[in-house]
mmCIF file as Biopython writes it, N, C-alpha, C and O atoms, coordinates in Angstrom:
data_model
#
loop_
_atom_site.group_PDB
_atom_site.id
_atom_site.type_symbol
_atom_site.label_atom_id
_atom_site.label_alt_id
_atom_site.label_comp_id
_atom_site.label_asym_id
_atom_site.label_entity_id
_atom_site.label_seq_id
_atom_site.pdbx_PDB_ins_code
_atom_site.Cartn_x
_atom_site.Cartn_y
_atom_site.Cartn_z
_atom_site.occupancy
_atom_site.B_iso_or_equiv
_atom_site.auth_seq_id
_atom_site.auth_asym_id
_atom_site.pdbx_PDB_model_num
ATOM 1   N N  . UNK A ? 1  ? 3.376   -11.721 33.169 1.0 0.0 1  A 1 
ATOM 2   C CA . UNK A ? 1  ? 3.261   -10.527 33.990 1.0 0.0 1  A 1 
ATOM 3   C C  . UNK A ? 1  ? 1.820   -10.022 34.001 1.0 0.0 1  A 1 
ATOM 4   O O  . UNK A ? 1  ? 1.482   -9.832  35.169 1.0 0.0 1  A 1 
ATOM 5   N N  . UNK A ? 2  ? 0.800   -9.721  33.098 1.0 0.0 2  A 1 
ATOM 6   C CA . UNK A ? 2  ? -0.157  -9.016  32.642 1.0 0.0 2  A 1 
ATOM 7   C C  . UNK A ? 2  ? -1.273  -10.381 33.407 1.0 0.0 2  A 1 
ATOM 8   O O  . UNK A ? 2  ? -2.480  -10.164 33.516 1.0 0.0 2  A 1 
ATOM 9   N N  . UNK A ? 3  ? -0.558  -11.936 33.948 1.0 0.0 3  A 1 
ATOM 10  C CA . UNK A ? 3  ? -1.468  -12.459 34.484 1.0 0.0 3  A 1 
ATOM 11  C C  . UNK A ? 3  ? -1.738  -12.485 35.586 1.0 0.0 3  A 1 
ATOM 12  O O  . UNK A ? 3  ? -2.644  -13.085 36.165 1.0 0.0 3  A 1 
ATOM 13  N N  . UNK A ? 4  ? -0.700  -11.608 36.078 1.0 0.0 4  A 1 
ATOM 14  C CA . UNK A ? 4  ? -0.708  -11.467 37.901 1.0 0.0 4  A 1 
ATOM 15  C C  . UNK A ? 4  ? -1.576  -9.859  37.936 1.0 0.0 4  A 1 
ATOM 16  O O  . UNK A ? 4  ? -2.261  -9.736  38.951 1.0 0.0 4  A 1 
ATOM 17  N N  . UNK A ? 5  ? -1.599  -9.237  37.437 1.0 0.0 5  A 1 
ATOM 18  C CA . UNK A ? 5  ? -2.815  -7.955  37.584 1.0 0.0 5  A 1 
ATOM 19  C C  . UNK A ? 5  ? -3.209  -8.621  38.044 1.0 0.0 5  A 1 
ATOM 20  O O  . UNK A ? 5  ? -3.415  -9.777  37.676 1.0 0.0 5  A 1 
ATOM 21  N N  . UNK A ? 6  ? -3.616  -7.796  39.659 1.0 0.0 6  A 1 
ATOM 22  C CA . UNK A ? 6  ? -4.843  -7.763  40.337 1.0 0.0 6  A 1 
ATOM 23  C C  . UNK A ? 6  ? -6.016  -7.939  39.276 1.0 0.0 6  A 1 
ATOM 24  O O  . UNK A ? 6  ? -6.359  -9.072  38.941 1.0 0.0 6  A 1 
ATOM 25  N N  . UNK A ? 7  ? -6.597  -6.862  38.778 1.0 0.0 7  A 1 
ATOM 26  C CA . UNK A ? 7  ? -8.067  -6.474  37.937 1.0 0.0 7  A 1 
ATOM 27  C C  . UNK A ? 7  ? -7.797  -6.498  36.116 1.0 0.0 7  A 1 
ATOM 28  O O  . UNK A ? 7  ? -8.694  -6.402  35.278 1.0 0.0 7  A 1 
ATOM 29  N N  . UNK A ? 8  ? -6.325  -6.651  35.836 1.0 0.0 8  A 1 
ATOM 30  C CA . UNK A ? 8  ? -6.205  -6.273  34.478 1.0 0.0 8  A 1 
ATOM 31  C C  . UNK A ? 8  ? -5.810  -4.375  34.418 1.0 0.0 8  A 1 
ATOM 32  O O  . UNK A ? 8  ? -5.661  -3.577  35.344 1.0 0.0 8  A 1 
ATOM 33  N N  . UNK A ? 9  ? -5.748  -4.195  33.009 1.0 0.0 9  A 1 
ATOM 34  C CA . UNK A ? 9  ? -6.391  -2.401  33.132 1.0 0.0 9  A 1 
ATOM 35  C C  . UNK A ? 9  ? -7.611  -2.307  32.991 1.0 0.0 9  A 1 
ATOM 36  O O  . UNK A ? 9  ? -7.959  -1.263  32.439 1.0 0.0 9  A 1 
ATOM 37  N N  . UNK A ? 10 ? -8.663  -3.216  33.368 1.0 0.0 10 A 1 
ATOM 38  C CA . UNK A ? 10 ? -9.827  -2.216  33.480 1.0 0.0 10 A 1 
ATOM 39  C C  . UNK A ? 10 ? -11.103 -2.010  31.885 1.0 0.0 10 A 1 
ATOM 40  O O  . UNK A ? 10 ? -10.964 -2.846  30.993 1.0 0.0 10 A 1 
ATOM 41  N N  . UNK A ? 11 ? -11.814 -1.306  31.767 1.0 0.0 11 A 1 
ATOM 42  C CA . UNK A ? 11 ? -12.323 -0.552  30.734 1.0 0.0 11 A 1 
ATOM 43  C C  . UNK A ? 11 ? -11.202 0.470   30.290 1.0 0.0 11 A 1 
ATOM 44  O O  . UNK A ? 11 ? -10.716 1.265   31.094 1.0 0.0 11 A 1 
ATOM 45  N N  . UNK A ? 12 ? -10.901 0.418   29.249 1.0 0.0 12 A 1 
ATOM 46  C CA . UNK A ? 12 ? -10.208 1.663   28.493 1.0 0.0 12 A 1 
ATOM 47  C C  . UNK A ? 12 ? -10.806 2.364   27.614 1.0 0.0 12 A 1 
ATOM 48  O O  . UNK A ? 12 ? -11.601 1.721   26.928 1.0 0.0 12 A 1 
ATOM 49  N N  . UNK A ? 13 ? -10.708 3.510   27.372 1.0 0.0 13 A 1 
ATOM 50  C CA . UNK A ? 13 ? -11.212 4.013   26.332 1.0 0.0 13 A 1 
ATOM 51  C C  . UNK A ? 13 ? -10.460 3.768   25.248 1.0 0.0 13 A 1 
ATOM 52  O O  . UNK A ? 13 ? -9.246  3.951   25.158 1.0 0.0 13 A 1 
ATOM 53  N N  . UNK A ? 14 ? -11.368 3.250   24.219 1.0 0.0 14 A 1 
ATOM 54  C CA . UNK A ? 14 ? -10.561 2.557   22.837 1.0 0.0 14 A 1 
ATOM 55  C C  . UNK A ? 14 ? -9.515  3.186   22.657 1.0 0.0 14 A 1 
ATOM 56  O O  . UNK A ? 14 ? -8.536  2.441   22.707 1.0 0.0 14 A 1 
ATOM 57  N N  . UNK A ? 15 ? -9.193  4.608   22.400 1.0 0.0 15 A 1 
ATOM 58  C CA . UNK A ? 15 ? -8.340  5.144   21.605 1.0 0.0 15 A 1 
ATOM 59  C C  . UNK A ? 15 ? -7.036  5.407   22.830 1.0 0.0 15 A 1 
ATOM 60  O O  . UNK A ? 15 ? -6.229  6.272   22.491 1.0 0.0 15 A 1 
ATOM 61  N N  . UNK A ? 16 ? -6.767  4.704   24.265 1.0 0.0 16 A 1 
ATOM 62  C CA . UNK A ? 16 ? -6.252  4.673   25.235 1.0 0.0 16 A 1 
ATOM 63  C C  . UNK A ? 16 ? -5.712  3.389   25.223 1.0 0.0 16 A 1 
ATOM 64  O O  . UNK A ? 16 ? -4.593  3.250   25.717 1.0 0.0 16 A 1 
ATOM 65  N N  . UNK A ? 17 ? -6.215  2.546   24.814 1.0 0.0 17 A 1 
ATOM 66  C CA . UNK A ? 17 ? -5.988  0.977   24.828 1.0 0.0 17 A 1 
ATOM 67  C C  . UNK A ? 17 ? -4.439  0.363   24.448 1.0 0.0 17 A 1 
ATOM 68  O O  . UNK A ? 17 ? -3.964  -0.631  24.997 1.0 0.0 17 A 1 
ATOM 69  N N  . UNK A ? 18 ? -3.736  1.184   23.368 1.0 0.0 18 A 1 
ATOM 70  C CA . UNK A ? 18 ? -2.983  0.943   22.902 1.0 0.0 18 A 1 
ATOM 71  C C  . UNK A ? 18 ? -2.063  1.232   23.820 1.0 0.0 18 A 1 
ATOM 72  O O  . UNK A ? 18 ? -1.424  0.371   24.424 1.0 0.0 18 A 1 
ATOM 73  N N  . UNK A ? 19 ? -1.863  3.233   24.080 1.0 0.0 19 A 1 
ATOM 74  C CA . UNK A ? 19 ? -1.505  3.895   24.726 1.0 0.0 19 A 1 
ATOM 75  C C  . UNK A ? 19 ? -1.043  3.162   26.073 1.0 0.0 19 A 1 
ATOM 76  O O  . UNK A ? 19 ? 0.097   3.114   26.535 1.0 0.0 19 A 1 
ATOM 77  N N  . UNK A ? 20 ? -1.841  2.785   26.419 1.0 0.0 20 A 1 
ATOM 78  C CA . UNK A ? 20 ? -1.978  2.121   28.022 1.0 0.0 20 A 1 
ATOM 79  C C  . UNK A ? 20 ? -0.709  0.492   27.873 1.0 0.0 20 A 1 
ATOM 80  O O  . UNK A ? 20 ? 0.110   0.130   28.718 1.0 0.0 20 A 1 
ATOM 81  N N  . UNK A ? 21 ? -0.957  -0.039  26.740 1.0 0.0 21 A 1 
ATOM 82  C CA . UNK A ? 21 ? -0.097  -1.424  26.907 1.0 0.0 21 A 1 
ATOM 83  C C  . UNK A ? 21 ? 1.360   -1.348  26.110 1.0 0.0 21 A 1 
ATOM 84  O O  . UNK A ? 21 ? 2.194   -2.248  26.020 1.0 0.0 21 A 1 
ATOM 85  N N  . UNK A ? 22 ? 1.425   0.167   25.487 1.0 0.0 22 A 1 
ATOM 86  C CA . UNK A ? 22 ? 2.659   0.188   24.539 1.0 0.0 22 A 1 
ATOM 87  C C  . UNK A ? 22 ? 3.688   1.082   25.203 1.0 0.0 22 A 1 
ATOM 88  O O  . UNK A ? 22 ? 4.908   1.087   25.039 1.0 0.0 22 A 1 
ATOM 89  N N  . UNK A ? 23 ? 2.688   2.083   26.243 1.0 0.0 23 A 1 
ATOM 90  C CA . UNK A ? 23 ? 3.669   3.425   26.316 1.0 0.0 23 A 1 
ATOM 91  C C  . UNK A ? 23 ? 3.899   3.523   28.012 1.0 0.0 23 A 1 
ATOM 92  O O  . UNK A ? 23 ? 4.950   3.667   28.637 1.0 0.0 23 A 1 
ATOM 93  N N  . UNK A ? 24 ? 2.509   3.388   28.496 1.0 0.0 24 A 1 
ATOM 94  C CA . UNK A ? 24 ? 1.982   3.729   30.215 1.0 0.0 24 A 1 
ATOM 95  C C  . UNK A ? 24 ? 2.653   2.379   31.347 1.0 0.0 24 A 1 
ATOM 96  O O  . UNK A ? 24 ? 3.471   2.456   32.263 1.0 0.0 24 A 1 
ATOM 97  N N  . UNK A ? 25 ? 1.715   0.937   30.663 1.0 0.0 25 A 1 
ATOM 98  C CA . UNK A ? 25 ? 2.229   0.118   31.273 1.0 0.0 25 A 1 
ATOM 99  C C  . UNK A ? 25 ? 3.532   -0.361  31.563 1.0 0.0 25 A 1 
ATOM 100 O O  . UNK A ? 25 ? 3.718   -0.806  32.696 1.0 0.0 25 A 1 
ATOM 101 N N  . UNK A ? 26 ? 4.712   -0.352  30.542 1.0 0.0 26 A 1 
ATOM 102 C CA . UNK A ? 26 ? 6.218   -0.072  30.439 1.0 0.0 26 A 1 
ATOM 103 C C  . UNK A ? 26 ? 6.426   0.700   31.092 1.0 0.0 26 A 1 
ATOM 104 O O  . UNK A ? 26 ? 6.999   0.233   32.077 1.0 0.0 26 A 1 
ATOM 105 N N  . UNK A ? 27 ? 6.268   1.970   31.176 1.0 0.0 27 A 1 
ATOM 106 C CA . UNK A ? 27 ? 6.669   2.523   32.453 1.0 0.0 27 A 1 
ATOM 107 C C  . UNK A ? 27 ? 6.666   1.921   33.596 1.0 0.0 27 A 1 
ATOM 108 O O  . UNK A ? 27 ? 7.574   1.261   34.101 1.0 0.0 27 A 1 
ATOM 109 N N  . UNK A ? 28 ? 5.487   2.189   34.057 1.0 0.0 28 A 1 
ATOM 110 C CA . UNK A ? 28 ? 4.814   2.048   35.437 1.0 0.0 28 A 1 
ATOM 111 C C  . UNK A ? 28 ? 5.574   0.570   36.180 1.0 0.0 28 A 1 
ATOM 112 O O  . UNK A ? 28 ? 5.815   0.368   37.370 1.0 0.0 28 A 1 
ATOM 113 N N  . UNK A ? 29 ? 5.852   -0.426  34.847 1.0 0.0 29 A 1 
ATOM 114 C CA . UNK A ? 29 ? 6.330   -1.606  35.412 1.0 0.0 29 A 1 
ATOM 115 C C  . UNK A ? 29 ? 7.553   -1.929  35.187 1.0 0.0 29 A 1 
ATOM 116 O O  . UNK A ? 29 ? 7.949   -3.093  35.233 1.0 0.0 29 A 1 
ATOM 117 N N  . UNK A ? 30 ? 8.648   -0.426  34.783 1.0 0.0 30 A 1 
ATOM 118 C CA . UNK A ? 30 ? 9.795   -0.305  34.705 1.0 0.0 30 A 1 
ATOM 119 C C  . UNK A ? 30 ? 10.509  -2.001  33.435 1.0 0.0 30 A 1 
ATOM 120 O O  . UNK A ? 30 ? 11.559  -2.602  33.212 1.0 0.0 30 A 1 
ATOM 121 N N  . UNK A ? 31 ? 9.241   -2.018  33.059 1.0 0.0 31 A 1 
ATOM 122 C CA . UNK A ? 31 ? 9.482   -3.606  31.811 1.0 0.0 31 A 1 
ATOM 123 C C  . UNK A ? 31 ? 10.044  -2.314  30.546 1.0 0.0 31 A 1 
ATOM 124 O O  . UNK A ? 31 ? 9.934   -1.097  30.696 1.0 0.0 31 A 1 
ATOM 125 N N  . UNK A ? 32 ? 10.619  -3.004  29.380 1.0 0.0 32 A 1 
ATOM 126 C CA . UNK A ? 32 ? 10.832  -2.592  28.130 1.0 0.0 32 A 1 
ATOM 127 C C  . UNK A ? 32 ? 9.586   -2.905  27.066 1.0 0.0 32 A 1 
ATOM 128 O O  . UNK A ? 32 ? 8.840   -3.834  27.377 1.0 0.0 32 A 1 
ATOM 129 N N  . UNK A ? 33 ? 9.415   -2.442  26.276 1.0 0.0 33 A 1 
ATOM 130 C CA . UNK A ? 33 ? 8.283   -2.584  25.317 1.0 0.0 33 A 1 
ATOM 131 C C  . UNK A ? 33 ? 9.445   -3.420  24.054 1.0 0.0 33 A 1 
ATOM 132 O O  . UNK A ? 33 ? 10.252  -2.793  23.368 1.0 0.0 33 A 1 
ATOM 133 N N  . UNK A ? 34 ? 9.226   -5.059  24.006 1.0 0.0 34 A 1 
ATOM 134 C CA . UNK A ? 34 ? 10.117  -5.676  23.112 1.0 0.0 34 A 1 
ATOM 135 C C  . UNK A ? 34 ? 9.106   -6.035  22.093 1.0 0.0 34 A 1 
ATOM 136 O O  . UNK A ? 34 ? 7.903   -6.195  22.299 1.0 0.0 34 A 1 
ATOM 137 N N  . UNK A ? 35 ? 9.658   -6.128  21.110 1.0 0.0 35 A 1 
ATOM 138 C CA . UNK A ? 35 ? 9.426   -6.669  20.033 1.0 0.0 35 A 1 
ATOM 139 C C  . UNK A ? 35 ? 9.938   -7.929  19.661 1.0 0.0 35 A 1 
ATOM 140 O O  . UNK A ? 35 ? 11.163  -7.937  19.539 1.0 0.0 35 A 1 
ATOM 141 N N  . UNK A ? 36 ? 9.136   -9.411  19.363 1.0 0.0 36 A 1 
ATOM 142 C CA . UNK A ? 36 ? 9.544   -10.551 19.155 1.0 0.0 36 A 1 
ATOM 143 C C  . UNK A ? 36 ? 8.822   -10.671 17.608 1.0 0.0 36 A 1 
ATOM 144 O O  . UNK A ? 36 ? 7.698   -10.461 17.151 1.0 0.0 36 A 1 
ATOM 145 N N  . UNK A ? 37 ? 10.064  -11.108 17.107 1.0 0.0 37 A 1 
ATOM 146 C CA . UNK A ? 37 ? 9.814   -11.373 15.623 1.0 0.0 37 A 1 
ATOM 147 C C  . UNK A ? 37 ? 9.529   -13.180 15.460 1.0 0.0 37 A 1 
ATOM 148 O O  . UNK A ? 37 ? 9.394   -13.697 14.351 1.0 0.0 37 A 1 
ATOM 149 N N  . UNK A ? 38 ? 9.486   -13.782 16.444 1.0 0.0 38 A 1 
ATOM 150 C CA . UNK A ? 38 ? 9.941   -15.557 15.947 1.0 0.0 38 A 1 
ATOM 151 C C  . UNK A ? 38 ? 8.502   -15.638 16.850 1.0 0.0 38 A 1 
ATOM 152 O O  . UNK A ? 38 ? 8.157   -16.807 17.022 1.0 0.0 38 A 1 
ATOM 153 N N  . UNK A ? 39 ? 7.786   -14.849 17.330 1.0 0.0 39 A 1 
ATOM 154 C CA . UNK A ? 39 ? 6.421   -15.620 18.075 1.0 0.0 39 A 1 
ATOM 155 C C  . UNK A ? 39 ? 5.235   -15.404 17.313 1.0 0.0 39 A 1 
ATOM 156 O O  . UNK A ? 39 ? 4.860   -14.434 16.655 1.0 0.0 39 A 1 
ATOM 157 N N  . UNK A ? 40 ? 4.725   -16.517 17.543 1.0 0.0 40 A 1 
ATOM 158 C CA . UNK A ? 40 ? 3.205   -16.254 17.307 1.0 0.0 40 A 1 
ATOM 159 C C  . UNK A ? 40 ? 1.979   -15.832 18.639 1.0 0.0 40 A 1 
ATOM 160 O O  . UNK A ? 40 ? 1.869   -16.320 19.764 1.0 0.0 40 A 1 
ATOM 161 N N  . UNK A ? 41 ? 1.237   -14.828 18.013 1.0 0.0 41 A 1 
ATOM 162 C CA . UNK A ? 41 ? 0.499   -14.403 19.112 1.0 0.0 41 A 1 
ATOM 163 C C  . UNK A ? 41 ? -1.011  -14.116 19.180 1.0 0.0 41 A 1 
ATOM 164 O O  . UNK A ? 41 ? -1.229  -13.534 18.118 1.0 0.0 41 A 1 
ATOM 165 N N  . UNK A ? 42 ? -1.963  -14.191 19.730 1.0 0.0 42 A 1 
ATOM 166 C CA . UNK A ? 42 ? -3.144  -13.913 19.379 1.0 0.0 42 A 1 
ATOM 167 C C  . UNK A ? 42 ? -3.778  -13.246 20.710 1.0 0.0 42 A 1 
ATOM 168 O O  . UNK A ? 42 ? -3.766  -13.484 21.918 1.0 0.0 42 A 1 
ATOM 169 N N  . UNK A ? 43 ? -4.459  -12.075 19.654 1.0 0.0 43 A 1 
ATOM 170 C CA . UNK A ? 43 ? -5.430  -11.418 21.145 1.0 0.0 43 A 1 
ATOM 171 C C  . UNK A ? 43 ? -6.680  -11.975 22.106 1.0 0.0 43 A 1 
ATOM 172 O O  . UNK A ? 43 ? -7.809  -12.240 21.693 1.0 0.0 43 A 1 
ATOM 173 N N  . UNK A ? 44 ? -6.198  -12.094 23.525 1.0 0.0 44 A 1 
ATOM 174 C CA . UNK A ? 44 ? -7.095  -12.872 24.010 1.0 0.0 44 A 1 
ATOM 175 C C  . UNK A ? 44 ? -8.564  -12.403 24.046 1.0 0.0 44 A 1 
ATOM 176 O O  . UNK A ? 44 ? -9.305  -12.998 23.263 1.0 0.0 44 A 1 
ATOM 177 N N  . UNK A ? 45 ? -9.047  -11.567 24.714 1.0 0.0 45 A 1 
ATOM 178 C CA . UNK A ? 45 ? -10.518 -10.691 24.439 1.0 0.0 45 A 1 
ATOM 179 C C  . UNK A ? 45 ? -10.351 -9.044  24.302 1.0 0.0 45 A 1 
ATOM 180 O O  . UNK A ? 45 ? -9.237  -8.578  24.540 1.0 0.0 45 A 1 
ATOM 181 N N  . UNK A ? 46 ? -11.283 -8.276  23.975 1.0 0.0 46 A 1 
ATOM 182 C CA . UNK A ? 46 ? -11.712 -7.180  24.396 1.0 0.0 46 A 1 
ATOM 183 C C  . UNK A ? 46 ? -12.488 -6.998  25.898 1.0 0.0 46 A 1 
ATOM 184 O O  . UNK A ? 46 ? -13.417 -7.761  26.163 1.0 0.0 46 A 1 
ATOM 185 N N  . UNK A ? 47 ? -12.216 -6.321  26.527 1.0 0.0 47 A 1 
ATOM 186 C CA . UNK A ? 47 ? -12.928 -6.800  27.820 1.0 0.0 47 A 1 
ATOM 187 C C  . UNK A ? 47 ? -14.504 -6.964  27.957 1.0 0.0 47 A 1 
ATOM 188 O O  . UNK A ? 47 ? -14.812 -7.512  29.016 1.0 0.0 47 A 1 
ATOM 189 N N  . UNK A ? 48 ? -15.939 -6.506  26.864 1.0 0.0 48 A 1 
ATOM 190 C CA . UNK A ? 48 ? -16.860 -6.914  26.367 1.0 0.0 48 A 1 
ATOM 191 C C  . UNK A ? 48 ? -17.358 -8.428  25.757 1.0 0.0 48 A 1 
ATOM 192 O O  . UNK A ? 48 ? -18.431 -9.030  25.811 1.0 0.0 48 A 1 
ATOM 193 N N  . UNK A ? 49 ? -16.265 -8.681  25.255 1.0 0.0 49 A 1 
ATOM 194 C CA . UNK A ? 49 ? -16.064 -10.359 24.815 1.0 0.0 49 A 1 
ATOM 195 C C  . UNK A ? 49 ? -15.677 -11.495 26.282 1.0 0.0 49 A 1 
ATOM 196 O O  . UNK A ? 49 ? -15.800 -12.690 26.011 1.0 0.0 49 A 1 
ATOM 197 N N  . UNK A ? 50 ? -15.245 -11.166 27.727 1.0 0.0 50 A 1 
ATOM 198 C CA . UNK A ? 50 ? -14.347 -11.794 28.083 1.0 0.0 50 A 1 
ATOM 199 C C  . UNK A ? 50 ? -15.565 -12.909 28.673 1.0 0.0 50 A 1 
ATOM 200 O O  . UNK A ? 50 ? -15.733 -13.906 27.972 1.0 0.0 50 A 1 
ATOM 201 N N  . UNK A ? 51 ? -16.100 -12.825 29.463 1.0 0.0 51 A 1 
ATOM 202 C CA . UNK A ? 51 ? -17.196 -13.712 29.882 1.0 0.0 51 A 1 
ATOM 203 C C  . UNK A ? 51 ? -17.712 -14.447 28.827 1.0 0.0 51 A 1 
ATOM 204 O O  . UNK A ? 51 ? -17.862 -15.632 29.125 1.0 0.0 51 A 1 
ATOM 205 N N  . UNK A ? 52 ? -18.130 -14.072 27.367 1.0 0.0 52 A 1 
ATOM 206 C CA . UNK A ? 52 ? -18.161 -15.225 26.672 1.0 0.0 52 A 1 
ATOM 207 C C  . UNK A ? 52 ? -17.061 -16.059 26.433 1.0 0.0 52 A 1 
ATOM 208 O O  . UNK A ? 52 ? -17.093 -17.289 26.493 1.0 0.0 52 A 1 
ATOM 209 N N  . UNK A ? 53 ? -16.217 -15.462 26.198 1.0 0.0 53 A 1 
ATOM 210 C CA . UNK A ? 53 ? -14.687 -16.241 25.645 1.0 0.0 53 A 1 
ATOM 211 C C  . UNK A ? 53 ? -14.836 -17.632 26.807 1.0 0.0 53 A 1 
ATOM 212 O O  . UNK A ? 53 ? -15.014 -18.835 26.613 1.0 0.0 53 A 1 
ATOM 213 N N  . UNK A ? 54 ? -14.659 -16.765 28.135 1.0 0.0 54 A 1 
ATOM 214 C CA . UNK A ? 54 ? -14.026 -17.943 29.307 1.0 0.0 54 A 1 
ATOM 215 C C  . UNK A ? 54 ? -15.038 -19.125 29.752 1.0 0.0 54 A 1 
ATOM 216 O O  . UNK A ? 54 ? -14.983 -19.922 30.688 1.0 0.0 54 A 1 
ATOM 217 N N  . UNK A ? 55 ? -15.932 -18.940 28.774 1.0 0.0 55 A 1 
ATOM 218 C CA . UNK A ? 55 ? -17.043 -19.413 29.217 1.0 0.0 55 A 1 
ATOM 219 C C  . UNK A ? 55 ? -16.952 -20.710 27.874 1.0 0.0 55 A 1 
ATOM 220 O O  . UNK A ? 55 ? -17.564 -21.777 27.847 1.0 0.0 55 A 1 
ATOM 221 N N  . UNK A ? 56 ? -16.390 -20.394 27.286 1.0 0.0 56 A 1 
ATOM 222 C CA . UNK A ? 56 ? -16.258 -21.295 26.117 1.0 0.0 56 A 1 
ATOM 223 C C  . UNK A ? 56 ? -14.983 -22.164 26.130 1.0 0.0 56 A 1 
ATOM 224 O O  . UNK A ? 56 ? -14.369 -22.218 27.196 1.0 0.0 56 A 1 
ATOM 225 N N  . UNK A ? 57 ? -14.444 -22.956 24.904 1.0 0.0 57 A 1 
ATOM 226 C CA . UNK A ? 57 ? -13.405 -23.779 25.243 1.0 0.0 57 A 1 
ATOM 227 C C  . UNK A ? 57 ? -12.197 -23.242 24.681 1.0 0.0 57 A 1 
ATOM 228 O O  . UNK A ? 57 ? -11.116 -23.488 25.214 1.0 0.0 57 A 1 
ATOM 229 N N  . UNK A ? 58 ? -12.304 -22.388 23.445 1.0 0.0 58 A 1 
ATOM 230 C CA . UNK A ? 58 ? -11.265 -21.603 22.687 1.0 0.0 58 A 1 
ATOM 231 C C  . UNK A ? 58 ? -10.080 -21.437 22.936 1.0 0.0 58 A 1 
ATOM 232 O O  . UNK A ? 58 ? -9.434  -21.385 21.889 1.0 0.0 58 A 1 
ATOM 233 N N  . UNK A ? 59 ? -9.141  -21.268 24.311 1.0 0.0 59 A 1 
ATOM 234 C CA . UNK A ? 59 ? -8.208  -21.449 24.770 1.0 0.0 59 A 1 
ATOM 235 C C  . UNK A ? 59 ? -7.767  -22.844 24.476 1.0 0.0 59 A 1 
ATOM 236 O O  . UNK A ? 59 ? -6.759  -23.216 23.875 1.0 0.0 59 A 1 
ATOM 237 N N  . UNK A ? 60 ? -8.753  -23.561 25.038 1.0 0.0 60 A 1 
ATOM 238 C CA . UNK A ? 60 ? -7.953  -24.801 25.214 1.0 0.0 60 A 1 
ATOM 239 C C  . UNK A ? 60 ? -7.533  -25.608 23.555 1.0 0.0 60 A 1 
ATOM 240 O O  . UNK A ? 60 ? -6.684  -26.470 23.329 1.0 0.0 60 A 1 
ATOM 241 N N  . UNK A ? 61 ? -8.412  -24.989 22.686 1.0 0.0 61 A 1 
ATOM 242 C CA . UNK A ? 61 ? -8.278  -25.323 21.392 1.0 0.0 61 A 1 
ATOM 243 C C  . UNK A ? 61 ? -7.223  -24.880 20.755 1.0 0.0 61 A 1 
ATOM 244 O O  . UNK A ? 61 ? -6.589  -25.580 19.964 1.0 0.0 61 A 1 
ATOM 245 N N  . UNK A ? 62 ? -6.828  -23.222 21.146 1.0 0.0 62 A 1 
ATOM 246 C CA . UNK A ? 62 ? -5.327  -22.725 20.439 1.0 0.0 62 A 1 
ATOM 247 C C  . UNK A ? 62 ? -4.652  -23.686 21.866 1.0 0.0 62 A 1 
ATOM 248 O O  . UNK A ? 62 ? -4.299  -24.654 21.191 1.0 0.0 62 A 1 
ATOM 249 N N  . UNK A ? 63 ? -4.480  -23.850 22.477 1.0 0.0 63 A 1 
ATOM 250 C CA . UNK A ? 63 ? -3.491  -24.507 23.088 1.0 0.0 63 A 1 
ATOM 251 C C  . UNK A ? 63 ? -2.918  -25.981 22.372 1.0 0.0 63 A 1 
ATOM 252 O O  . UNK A ? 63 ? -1.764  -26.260 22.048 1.0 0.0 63 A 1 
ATOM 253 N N  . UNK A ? 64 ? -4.191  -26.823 22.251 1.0 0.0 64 A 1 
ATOM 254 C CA . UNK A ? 64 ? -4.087  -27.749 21.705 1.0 0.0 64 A 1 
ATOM 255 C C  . UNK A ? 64 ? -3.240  -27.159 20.037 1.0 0.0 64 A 1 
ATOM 256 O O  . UNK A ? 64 ? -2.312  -27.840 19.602 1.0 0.0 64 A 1 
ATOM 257 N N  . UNK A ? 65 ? -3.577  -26.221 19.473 1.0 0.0 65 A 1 
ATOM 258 C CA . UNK A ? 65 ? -3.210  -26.009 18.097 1.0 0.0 65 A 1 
ATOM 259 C C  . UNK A ? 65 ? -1.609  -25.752 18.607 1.0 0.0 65 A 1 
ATOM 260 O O  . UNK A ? 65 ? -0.851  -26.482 17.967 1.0 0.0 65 A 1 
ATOM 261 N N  . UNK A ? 66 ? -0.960  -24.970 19.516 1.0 0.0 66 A 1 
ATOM 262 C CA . UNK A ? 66 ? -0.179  -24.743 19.811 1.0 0.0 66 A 1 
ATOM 263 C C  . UNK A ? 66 ? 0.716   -25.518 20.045 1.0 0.0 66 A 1 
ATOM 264 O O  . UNK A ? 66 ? 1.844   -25.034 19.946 1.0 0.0 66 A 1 
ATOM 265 N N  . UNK A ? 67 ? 0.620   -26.993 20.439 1.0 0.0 67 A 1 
ATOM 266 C CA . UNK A ? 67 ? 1.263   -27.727 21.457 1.0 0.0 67 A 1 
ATOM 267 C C  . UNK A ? 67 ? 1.551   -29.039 19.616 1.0 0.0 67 A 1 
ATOM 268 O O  . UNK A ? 67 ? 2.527   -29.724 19.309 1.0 0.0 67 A 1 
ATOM 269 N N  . UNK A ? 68 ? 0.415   -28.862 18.993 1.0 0.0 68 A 1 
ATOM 270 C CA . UNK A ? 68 ? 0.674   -29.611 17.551 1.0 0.0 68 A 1 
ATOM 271 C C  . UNK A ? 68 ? 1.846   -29.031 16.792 1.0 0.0 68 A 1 
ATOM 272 O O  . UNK A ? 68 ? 2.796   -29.663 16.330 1.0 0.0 68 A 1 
ATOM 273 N N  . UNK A ? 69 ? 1.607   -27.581 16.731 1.0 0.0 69 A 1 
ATOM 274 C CA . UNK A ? 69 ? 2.591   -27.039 15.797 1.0 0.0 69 A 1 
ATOM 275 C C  . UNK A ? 69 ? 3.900   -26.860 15.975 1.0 0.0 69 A 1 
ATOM 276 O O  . UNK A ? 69 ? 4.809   -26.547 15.206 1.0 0.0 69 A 1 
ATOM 277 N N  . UNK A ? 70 ? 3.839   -27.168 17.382 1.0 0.0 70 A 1 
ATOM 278 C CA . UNK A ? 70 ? 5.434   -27.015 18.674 1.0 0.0 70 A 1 
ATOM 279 C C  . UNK A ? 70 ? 6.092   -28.839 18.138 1.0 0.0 70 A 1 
ATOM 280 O O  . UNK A ? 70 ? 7.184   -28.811 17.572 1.0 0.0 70 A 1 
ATOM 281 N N  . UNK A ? 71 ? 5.682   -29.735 18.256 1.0 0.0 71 A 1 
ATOM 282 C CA . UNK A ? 71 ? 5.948   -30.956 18.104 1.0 0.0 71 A 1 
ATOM 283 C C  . UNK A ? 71 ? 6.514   -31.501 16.835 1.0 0.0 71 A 1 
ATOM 284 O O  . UNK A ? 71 ? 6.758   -32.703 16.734 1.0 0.0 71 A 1 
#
């Protein structure tokens, strides 16, 4: 869902950040805020980090780690 955003949310103000993906976005997208206990998960960037990140291979490396530990 959060990959079809048009823009993402944007710049947040840090102390909004949470606010915005735990309490605001559930609303707005009439989704539930679930809790999965059996996944593993990792944060993709801060939006300051994102141009380096995508610019690098790191994805494709947890993927690869992902696709080992699945097998």
């Amino acid at each position: 869902m959060y990959a079809g955003l048009p823009s993402g949310p944007g710049v947040l103000i840090p102390d909004e950040e949470e606010h915005w993906h735990t309490v605001h976005q559930p609303t707005v997208t009439d989704q539930p805020n679930i809790l999965i206990g059996n996944a593993v998960v990792g944060h993709f960037t801060f939006f300051p980090q994102r141009a380096i990140v995508l610019a690098s291979d790191v994805l494709d490396r947890y993927r690869a780690l992902a696709q080992k530990a699945a097998a």
